[in-house]
C-alpha positions as a Python dict, from the first residue, in 0.01 Angstrom:
ca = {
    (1, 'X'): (0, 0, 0),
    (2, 'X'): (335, 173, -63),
    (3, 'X'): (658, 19, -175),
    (4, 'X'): (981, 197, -231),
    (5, 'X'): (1290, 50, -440),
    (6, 'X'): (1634, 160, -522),
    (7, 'X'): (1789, 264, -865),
    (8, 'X'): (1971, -73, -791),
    (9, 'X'): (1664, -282, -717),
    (10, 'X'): (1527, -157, -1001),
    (11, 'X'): (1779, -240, -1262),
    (12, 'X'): (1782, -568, -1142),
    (13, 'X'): (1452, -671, -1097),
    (14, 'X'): (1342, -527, -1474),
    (15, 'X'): (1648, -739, -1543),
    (16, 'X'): (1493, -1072, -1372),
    (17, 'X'): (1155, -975, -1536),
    (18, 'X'): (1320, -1002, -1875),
    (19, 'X'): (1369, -1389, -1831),
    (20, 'X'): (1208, -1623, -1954),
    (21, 'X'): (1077, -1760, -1594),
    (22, 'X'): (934, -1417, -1524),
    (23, 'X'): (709, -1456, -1894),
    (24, 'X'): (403, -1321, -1757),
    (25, 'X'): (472, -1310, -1384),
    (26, 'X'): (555, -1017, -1162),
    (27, 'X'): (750, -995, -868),
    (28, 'X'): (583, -1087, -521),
    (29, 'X'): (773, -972, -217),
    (30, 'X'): (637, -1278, 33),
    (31, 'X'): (692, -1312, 407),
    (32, 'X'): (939, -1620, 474),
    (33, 'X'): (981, -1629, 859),
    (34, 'X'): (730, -1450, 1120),
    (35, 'X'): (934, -1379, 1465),
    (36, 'X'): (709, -1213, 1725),
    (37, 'X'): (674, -822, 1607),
    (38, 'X'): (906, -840, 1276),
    (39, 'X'): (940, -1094, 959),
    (40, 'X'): (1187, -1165, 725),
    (41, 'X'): (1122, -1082, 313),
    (42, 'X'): (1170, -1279, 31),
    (43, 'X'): (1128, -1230, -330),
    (44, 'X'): (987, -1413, -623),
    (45, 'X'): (773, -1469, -963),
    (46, 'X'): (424, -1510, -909),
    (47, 'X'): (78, -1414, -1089),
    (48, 'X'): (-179, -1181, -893),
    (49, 'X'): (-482, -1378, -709),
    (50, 'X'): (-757, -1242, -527),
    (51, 'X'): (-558, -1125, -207),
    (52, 'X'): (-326, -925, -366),
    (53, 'X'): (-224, -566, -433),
    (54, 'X'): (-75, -447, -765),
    (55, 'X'): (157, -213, -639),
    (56, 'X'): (333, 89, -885),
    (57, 'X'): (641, 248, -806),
    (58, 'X'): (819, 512, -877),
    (59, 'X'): (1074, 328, -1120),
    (60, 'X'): (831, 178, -1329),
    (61, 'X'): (822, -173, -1148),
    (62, 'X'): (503, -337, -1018),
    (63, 'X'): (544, -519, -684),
    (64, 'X'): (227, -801, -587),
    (65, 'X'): (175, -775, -212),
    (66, 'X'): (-24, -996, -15),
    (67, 'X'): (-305, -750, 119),
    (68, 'X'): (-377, -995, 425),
    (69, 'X'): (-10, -933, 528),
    (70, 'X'): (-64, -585, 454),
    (71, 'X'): (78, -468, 854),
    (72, 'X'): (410, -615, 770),
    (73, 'X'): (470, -555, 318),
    (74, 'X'): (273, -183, 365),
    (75, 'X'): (584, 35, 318),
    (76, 'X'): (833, -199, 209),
    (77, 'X'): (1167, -66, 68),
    (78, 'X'): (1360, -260, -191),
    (79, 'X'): (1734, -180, -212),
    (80, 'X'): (1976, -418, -424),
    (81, 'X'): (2346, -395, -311),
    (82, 'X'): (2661, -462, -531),
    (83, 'X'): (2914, -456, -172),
    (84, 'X'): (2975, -596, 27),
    (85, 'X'): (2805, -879, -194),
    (86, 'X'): (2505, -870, -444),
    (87, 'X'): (2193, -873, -216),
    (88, 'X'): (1863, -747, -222),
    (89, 'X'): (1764, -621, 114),
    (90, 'X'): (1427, -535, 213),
    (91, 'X'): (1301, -371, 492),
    (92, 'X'): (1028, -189, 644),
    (93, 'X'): (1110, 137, 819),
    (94, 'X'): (786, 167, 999),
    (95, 'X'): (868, -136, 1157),
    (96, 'X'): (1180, -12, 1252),
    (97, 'X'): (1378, -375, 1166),
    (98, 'X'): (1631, -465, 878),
    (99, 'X'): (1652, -763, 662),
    (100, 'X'): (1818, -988, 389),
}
């Protein structure tokens, strides 16, 4: 699976992986809502398990993905925002839908 993220993203989440509740976690981009043909993202600290997919990218970050939602998290792109607020925003351009 692919995942793209932002110079942005990727200052902040080494940043959030330098906590102390990231010690020994990665970040998991999850699905929170399901609405017919598109989802909504969220992110968070997790450990791999047997579904998953360790997943490099180009800014030396590993995402987990969940391989069983693998239609929706395949292609992901990560993009942190400092305006109009401080957001990460995650979409999927295959699936041709945008969200916070």
């Amino acid at each position: 699976m692919k995942v793209k993220i932002n110079r942005n993203a990727a200052k902040k989440l080494t940043e959030m992986l330098n906590t102390k509740e990231a010690e020994g976690k990665m970040i998991r981009v999850y699905i929170t809502d399901h609405h017919g043909d598109h989802v909504h993202y969220g992110l968070t600290y997790d450990t791999a398990n047997e579904h998953d997919e360790v997943v490099k990218t180009d800014k030396d970050v590993d995402i987990l993905l969940d391989t069983r939602e693998a239609e929706f998290l395949d292609g992901i792109w990560i993009q942190y925002f400092h305006v109009p607020e401080e957001e990460f925003v995650i979409t999927n351009p295959q699936k041709g839908h945008h969200h916070h």
